[in-house]
Every structure is written in structure tokens, then in C-alpha cells.
C-alpha positions in Angstrom: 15.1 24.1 -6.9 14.4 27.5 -5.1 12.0 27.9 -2.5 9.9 31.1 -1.3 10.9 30.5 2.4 12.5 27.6 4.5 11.4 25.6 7.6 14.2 24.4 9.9 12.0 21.4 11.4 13.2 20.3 15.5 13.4 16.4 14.8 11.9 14.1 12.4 9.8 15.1 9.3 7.2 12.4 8.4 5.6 12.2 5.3 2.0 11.3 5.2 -0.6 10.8 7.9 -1.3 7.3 7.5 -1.5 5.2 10.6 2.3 3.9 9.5 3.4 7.9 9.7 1.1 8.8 12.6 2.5 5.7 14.9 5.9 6.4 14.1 5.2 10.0 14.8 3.5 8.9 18.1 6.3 5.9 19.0 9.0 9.0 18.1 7.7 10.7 21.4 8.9 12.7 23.1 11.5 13.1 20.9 10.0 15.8 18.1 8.0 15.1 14.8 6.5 17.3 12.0 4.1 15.1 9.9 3.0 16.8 6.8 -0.5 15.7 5.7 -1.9 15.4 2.2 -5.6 15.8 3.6 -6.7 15.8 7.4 -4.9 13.5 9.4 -6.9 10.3 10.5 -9.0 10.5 7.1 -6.2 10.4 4.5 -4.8 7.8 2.4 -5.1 3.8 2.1 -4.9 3.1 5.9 -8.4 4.7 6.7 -10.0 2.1 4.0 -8.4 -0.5 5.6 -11.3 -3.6 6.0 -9.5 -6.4 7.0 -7.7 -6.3 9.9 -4.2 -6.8 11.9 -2.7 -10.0 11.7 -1.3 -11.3 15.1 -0.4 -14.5 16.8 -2.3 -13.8 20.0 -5.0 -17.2 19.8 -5.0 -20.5 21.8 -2.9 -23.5 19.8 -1.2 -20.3 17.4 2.2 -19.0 17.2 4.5 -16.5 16.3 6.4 -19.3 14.3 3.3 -20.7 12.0 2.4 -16.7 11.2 5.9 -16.5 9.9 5.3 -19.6 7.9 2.3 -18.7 6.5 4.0 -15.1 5.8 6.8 -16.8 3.9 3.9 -19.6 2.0 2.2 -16.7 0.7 5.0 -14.9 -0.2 6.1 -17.5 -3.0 9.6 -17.6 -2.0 10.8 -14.2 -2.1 10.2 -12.9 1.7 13.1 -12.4 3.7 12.5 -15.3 6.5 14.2 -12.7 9.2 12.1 -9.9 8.5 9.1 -12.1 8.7 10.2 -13.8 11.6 10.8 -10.5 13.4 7.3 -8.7 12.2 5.4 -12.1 13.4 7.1 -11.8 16.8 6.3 -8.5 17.4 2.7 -8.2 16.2 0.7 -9.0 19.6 3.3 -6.1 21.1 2.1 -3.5 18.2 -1.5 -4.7 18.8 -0.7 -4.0 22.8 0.4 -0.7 21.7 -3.2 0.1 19.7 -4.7 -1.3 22.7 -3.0 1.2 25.5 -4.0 3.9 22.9 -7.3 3.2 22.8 -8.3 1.2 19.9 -11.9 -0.3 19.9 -10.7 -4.0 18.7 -13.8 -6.5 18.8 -14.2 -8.3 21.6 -15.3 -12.1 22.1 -17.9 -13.5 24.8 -15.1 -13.9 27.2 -14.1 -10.2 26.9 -10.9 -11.5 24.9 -10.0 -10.0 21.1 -12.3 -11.9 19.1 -10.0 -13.2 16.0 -10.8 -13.9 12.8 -9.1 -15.9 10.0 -8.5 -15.2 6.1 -7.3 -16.5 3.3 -3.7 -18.2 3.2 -3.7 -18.2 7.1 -3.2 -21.3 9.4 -5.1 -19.8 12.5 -7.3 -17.4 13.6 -5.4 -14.7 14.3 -6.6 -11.7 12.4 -8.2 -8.5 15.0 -11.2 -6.7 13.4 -13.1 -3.5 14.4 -17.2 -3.3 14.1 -16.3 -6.4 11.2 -15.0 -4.3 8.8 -13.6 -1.0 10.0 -10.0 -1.5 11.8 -8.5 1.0 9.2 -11.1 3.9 10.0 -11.0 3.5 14.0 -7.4 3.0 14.3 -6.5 6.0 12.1 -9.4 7.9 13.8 -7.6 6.9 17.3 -4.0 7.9 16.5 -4.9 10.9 14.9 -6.8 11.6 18.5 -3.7 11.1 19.9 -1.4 12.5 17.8 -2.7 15.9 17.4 -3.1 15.7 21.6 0.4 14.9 21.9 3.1 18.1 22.6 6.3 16.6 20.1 4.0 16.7 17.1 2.9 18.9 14.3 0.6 18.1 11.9 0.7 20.3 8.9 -2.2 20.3 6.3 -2.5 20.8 3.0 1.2 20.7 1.8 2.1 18.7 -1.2 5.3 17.2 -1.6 7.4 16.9 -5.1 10.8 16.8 -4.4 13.5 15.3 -1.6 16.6 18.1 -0.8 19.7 15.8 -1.3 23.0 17.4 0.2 26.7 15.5 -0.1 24.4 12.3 -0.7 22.1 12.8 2.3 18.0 13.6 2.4 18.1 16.3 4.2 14.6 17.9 3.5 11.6 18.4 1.5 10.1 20.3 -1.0 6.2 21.0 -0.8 3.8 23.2 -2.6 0.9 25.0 -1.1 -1.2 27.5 -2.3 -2.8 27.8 -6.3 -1.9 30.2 -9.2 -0.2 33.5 -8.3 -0.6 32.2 -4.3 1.7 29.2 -5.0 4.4 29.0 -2.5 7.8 26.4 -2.6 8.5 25.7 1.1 11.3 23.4 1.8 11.1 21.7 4.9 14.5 21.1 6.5 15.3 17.9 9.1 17.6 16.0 10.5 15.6 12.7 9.6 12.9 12.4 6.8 10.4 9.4 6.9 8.4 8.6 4.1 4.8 6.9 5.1 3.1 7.9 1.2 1.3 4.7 0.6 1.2 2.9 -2.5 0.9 3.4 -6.0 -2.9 1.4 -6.6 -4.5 5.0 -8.5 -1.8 4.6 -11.2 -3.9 2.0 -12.3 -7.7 2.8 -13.9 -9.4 -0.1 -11.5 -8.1 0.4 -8.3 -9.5 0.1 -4.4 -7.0 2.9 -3.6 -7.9 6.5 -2.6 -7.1 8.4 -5.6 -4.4 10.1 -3.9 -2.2 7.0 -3.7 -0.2 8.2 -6.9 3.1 6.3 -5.8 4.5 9.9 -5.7 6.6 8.8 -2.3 8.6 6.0 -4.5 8.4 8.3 -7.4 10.6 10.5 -5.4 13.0 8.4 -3.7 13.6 7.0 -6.9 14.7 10.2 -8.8 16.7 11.1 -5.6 19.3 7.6 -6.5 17.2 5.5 -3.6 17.1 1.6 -4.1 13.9 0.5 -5.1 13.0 -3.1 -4.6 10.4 -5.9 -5.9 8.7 -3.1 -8.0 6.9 -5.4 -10.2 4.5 -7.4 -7.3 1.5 -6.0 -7.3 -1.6 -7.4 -5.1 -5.2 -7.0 -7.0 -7.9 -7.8 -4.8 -10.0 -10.7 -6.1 -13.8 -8.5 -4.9 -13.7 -5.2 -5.4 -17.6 -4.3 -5.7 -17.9 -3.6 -9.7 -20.6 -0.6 -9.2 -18.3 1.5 -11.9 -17.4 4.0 -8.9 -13.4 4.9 -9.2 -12.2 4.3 -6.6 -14.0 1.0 -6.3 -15.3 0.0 -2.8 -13.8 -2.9 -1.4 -15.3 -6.4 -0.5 -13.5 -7.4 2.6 -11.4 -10.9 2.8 -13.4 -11.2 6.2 -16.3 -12.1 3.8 -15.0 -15.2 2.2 -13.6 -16.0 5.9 -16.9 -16.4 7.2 -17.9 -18.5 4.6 -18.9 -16.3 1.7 -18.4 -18.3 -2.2 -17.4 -16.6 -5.4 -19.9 -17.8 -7.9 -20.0 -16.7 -11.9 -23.6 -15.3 -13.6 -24.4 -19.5 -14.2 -24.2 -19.7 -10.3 -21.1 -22.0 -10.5 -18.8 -22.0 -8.1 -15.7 -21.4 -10.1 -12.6 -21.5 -7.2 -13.2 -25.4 -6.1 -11.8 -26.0 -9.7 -8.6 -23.7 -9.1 -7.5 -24.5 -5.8 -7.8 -26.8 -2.6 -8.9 -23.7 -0.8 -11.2 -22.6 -2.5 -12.1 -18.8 -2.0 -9.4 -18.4 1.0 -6.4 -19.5 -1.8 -3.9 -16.8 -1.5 -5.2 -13.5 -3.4 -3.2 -13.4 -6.5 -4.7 -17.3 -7.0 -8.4 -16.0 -6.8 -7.8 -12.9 -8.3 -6.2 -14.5 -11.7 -9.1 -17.1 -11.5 -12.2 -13.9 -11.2 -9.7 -12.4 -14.5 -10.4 -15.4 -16.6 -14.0 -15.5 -15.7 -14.5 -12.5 -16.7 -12.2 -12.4 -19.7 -14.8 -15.2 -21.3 -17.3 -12.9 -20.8 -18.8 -14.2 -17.2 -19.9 -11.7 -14.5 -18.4 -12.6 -11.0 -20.4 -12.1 -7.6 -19.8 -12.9 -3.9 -22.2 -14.8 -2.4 -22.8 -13.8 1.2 -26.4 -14.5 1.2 -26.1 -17.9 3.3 -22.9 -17.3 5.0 -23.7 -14.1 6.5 -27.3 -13.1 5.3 -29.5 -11.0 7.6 -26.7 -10.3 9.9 -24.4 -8.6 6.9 -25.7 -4.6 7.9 -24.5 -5.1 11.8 -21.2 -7.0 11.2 -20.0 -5.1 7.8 -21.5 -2.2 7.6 -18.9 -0.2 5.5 -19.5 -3.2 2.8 -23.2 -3.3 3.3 -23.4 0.4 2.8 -21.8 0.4 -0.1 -24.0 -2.0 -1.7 -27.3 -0.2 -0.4 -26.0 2.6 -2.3 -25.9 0.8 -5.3 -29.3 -0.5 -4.4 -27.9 -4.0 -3.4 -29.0 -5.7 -0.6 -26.5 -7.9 0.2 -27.9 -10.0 2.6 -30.4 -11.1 -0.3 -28.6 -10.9 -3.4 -24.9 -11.8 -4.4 -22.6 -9.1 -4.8 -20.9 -8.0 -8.3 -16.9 -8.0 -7.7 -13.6 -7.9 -10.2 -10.3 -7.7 -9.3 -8.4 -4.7 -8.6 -5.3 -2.9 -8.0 -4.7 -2.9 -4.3 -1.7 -2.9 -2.7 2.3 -2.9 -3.9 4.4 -5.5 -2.1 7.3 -3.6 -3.8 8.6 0.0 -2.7 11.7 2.0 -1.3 14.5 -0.8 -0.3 14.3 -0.4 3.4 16.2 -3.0 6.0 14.8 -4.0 9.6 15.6 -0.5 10.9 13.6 1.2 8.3 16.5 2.6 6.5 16.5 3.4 2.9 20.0 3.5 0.8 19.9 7.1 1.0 21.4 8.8 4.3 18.7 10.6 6.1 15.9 8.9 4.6 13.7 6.4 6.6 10.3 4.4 4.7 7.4 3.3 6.5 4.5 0.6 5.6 3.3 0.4 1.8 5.9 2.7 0.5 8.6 0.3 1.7 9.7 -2.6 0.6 11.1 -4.6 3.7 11.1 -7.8 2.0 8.1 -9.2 4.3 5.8 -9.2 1.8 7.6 -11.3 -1.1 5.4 -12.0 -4.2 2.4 -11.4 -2.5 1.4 -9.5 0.3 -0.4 -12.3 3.4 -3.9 -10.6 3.9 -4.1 -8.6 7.4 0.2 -8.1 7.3 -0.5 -4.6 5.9 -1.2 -2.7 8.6 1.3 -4.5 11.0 4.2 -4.2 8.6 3.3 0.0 9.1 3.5 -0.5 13.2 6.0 -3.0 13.2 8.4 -0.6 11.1 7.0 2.4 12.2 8.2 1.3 16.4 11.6 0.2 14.6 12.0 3.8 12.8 11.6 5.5 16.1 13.8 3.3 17.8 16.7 4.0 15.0 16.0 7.4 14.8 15.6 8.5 19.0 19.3 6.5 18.9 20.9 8.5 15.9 19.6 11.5 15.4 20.3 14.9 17.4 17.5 17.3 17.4 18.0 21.0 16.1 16.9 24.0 16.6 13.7 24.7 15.0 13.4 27.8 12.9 10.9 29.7 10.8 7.0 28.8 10.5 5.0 27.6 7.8 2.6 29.7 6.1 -0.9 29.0 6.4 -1.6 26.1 3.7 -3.7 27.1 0.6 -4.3 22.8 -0.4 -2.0 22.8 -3.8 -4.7 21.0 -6.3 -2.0 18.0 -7.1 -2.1 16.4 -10.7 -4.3 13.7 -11.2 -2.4 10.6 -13.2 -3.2 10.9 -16.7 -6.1 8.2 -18.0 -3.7 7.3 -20.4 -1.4 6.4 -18.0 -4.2 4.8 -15.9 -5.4 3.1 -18.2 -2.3 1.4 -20.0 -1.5 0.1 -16.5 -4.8 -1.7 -16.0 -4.4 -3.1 -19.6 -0.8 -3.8 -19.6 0.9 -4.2 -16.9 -1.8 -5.6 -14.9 -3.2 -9.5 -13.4 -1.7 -10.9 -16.8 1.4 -9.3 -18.8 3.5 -10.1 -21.8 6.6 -8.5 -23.2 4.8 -6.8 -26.1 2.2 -5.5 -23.7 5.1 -4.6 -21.2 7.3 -2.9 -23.8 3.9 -1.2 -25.2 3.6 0.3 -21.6 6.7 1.5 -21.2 6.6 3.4 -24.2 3.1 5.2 -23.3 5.1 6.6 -19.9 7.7 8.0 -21.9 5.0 9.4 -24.5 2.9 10.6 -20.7 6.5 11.7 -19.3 7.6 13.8 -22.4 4.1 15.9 -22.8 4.1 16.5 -19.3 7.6 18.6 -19.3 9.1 19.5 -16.0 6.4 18.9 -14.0 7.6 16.6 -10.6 4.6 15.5 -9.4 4.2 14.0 -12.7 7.3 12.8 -12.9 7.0 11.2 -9.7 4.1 9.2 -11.1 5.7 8.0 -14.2 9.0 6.8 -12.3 6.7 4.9 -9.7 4.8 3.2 -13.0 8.7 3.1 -15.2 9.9 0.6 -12.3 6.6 -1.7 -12.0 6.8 -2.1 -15.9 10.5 -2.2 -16.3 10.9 -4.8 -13.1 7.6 -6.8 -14.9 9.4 -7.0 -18.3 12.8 -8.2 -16.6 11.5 -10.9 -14.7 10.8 -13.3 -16.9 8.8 -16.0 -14.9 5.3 -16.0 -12.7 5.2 -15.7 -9.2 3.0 -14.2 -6.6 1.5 -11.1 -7.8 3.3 -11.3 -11.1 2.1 -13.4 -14.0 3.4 -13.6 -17.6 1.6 -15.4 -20.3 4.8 -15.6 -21.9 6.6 -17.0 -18.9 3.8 -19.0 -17.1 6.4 -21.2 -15.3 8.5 -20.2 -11.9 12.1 -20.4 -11.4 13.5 -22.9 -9.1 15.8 -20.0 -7.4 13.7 -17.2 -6.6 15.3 -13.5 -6.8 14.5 -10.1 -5.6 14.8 -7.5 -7.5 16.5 -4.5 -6.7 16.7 -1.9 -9.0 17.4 1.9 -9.6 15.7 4.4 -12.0 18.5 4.5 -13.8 18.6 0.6 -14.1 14.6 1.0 -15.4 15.7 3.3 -18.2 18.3 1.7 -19.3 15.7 -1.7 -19.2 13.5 1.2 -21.6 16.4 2.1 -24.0 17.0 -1.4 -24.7 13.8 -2.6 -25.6 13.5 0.8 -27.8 16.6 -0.2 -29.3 15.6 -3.9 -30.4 12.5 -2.7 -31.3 13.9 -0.3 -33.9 16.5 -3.0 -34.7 13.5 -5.3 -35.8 
């Protein structure tokens, strides 16, 4: 791939603006960073939708040890026990960190962090902001900070579609800018890439996601040789509000921890019939159960009106305003939700350093797979996984990596207008490889991405896409059992010996060419 002009970057080169790249970028200093943003930083990406909240073992009678068991509980046997013993230990040190910079976390009566609890946790241990904005303050705060801070530089406006590979080693970046005749190819050039690129949630046609969470970042590691692992988890949050906006606005978990039921258009409450916990059952549980509802034909609604009531405007007002704008008061009327695509446990193999398999190249939060996660992501160990990995990058990388000389300067961005995912795509994601799956449907899928992938010619940013949706489907159609995030119809039961996956995209086409094969041997 040519370029039209080259950028010698001083240190590391971070990809996205996050709050997993903007905290490594800020835990990196002094020691130099260029972080390349999408959109302006603080506003872009999953992060800054974020409801919930951080996860940390900072309450009376809780500990370090039972958020690592309820970590590994949620996580249906396929989280690595170290990497979730080491996130839980160092989450009150992260949440110390946000603190120091300036984070706004709700405070109790006693001036302490007031903590609340969700689904699948033991304790109390989850830190909110004004209810339900941590995302939006703490990626309004280290943006602040980062663009304040001497060692950084934050670009706008570039759009990355390809990793520079040399003797086996990442060592740079691609990126358009620009439209039509002004279209530029700038290659960014570094001793140390980090990809913080999000997930992959707008791949599918009903998602929470910002639109701009293509899976692009896995999309390219994986053309590049990287390992990709546990591809096939994906979380659908049980209550994203069902207004018909794309992307849907979310329903925070914080809801149904204060109390909040999920009841179906005959006002029954559906979830004490599907598990002993009722509406905080791990997600995948409640989401599956608000699928089958709906799939006989029942609307679904969250019930806040006794739980939280007249209260609901001061302490969630991102929720409550997106209900006022579909003129529903939420304090008075239930709430129409359906599950949605929300977060990918799976992503670029990384180990407790934040190494990938490819030289040169470290991963950061939803992008990575680090194994804490498993089969299904524990709500509120999101954002921490970002800071936990993004302190751990910095670390590796202030201890490894010699800074260079920077040369060149990048032009003035012209934002490139990036490919949407086709609907088609979209679409056969929702349908196919979505809360329920089957090998027809699975094989069915993986032929639409090669039909998507063929019309679409030489064009990376597409091809990014369709390799990001080629692993989730080919991973799906190998594993052939439910667990977590991942349900079969055909293969309801789970394995007594859980595996990972790990898997390359050359493994997922060759999982393609089979089933093409038997299907024309049939």
C-alpha cells in the first residue's frame, strides 16, 4: 500500500480516543503518545455511553477475592482465573487513579464513594457518576487531561484501514483523511502501536453501540496474521429502550439494581420463572429470557415506576431523557426494552501485559480479548478491564520501547466519510448469528459475508468489517455447545471441559470452505 506522505511518530501510536486509549496515553506519560481519533476525543466511541459504572472491591465486608469469584461465575468457565484475579486486585488502584485526575464519582452521606450493586455481583461494589453517566464524565475528564498534557497528540479526523507489517512486526498505520480528489494515504510510523477501537456491536442491525463500533480494530489485526480469541461471545443487553432509534439508547443495569422488574404486556413478571435472581441473573440469562418473550409475540418493559418513580429524572437522567424524547415518562409508565448487541467479550488475543501475537502491536479494553471476560462479560468490568490494561500497556511499553525521532507533520484532517456496514450484513447478524444460533443459520451467515465481501472489492474498511463478523460466525459454528453469551438451539447443552477459542482468519476461512464444501457435497 503507498501512501501520499509519512509520519515518523516519537513514541507510542494509540488507536482510538476511548477512555481505554486516552488512559493509556495518559499512564504512558511522560514518555510520548500520538492518539489518532475517529471523532473528537472525550465524545467518541462506546466508552462515552458507558451507564453503568466501574466495578471495584473498595466496600466494607467485600474483597478483591469474591470480585474475582464473581468475575470467573459470570464468566461460565472460560475466564482465565489469573487475569481476573489480577484486574480485581487492581481496580480500587485504577479507580484512585480517576480520582487523582479528577473524576466526579458519586459520593455517599459520609463523603465516601457511594457504591452500587448489579446483576451477578456479590457486593456493592460498583462506582457511578450522576446515576447513570460514569462513561460521559470520565471520558470528558481524561480527554481534559489528555489534550492538557505535553507527551500527547491527539489527531482528528483520520481513519484507519490498514496495520504496516515489516519482518513480522506492526510497525505503523495506514489512515485516510480527506474525500474525493482531497483523499490523502498517510501512514503513521511507531515504535509501539496500541489498538483501543472498541467493539464490533454496529455489525449487528439492533445494537446499543455508536455506529462507529464497526470491529474495524479486530478486522485489522486479523488480516495482519494476529491471534484472535473467544470471537463468538457476544453480550446483548437484556433493556435496550425499543423506541426504533439505531443506535438504541440503553437502559442501565443500575435500574434493575435498585429494584426495577422486567414485566411482559400481560404485566407478568416473566424472570422469577427463569432464575433464582430474578432480573440481576447474569445478562445473557435475562437477555435469552426477554428473546423468548418476545419471540411469542409479547412486548417486554422495565418497570421502574415503584422502584425508582418520581426520583428517576435526578438519579438517571441520561435514561430518563431518552424516554421523555419518546414521550415516556418513566417515573409513571414502564419502559419498552429488547435485547441488543452490546459488548464482545472476544477480540485481539492479548496476555497480562497487553501484548498481541504480533510484535509491535499492543490491545486495549473491548478490542482485546484478555481472557477476563470468559463467556460473558460481569456487568461494570468493562471499563476497568480498559484502565487495568491500559496502566499495564504503559508499563510494558515505557520498559521496552526506545523513543525515536519524530519526523514529518500530518496534514490538516479533511474527516474521511468511513463505510457504513452494509444492512445486509447488519441485518444477517441480528438474525443469524445473534441471542439464539444454529448451524444452518450460522453457515447461512457466513455465506452472506462472502456474498457482502465479494461486491465490495478491495475496499479495507470493508474488509475489516467482514473479517470482524467471518470470526464471530465461524467461532459460533465451531463451538458446538451453549455457554455464556453463546447459545445454540442445536447444541443447548454445555461441555464439562470448557475451551477457549483461539483462532486466526485463516482458520475462519478454512471453517467457511468447509461448510461450502459439504454443502455442495449434499
Amino acid at each position: 500500500m503507498a501512501a501520499d506522505s509519512v509520519i515518523e511518530c516519537k513514541g507510542a501510536l494509540i488507536l482510538g480516543a476511548g477512555i481505554a486509549g486516552l488512559f493509556t496515553a495518559l499512564k504512558l506519560a511522560p514518555f510520548p503518545a500520538t492518539v489518532l481519533a475517529g471523532t473528537r476525543p472525550g465524545l467518541s466511541g462506546s466508552s462515552a455511553w458507558a451507564q453503568g459504572g466501574i466495578a471495584a472491591a473498595m466496600g466494607e465486608g467485600d474483597s478483591w477475592q469474591s470480585h474475582s469469584d464473581d468475575t470467573l461465575v459470570a464468566g461460565a468457565g472460560l475466564c482465565d482465573p489469573q487475569i481476573a484475579a489480577l484486574v480485581a486486585r487492581e481496580a480500587p488502584e485504577r479507580i484512585d487513579d480517576l480520582l487523582r485526575l479528577g473524576v466526579p464519582f458519586d459520593r455517599a452521606h459520609d463523603g465516601k464513594l457511594a457504591l452500587g450493586r448489579e446483576a451477578a455481583h456479590s457486593h456493592k461494589r460498583i462506582v457511578h457518576i450522576a446515576g447513570d453517566r460514569a462513561g460521559a464524565e470520565i471520558s470528558r475528564v481524561l480527554a481534559e487531561r489528555a489534550l492538557a498534557t505535553p507527551s500527547i497528540t491527539l489527531l482528528e479526523g483520520f481513519h484507519a484501514i490498514e496495520l504496516a507489517i515489516k519482518d513480522g512486526r506492526a510497525v505503523g498505520l495506514f489512515a485516510r483523511t480527506g474525500i474525493g480528489r482531497n483523499a490523502r494515504l498517510v501512514l503513521f510510523r511507531a515504535p509501539a502501536i496500541v489498538f483501543a477501537t472498541g467493539g464490533l456491536g454496529a455489525l449487528y442491525a439492533v445494537t446499543t453501540n455508536p455506529l462507529e463500533a464497526r470491529g474495524e480494530g479486530l478486522g485489522m489485526a486479523a488480516r495482519a496474521g494476529a491471534m484472535i480469541a473467544d470471537p463468538e461471545f457476544v453480550q446483548f443487553h437484556p433493556t435496550a429502550i425499543a423506541i426504533g432509534r439505531d443506535p438504541a439508547p440503553l437502559a442501565t443495569e443500575a435500574l434493575r439494581g435498585e429494584g426495577a422488574i422486567l414485566i411482559n404486556d400481560r404485566g407478568e413478571r416473566f424472570m422469577l420463572d427463569v432464575h433464582k435472581d430474578a432480573e440481576l441473573a447474569p445478562r445473557d440469562i435475562v437477555a435469552r429470557a426477554l428473546h423468548r418473550e418476545r419471540a411469542q409475540g409479547r412486548k417486554t418493559y422495565l418497570d421502574c415506576t415503584k422502584a425508582i418513580g418520581a426520583a428517576f429524572a435526578q438519579r438517571f437522567p441520561t435514561v430518563f431523557a431518552a424516554c421523555k424524547d419518546a414521550g415516556i415518562d418513566p417515573a409513571l409508565q414502564p419502559i419498552p426494552v429488547a435485547p441488543a448487541a452490546h459488548y464482545h467479550m472476544g477480540g485481539i488475543a492479548s496476555d497480562e501485559r497487553g501484548r498481541s501475537s504480533l510484535e509491535g502491536l499492543w490491545t486495549v479494553g473491548e478490542c482485546a480479548s484478555t481472557g477476563l471476560h470468559g463467556a460473558n462479560r460481569l456487568a461494570s468490568n468493562s471499563l476497568l478491564e480498559g484502565l487495568v490494561f491500559g496502566a499495564r500497556t504503559a508499563t510494558d511499553i515505557e520498559a521496552t520501547v526506545t523513543p525515536q525521532a519524530a519526523r514529518g507533520t500530518a496534514p490538516a484532517p479533511e474527516r474521511f466519510a468511513s463505510p457504513a456496514p452494509p444492512v445486509v450484513l447488519r441485518e444477517a447478524m441480528t438474525r443469524l448469528v445473534g441471542l439464539e444460533r444454529d448451524a444452518n443459520g450460522l453457515a447461512e451467515a457466513l455465506r452472506i459475508i462472502d456474498q457482502v465481501e465479494r461486491a465490495g472489492g478491495h475496499e479495507p474498511a470493508l474488509q475489516n468489517m467482514t473479517a470482524a463478523a467471518r470470526l464471530v460466525t465461524a467461532a459460533a459454528l465451531a463451538r458446538r455447545e451453549s455457554r455464556g453469551g453463546h447459545y445454540r438451539s442445536d447444541y443447548p447443552q454445555t461441555e464439562a471441559a470448557p475451551q477457549r477459542t483461539f483462532m486466526t482468519l485463516a482458520e475462519a476461512h478454512a471453517i467457511s470452505a468447509g461448510h461450502d464444501a459439504m454443502r455442495e457435497a449434499v
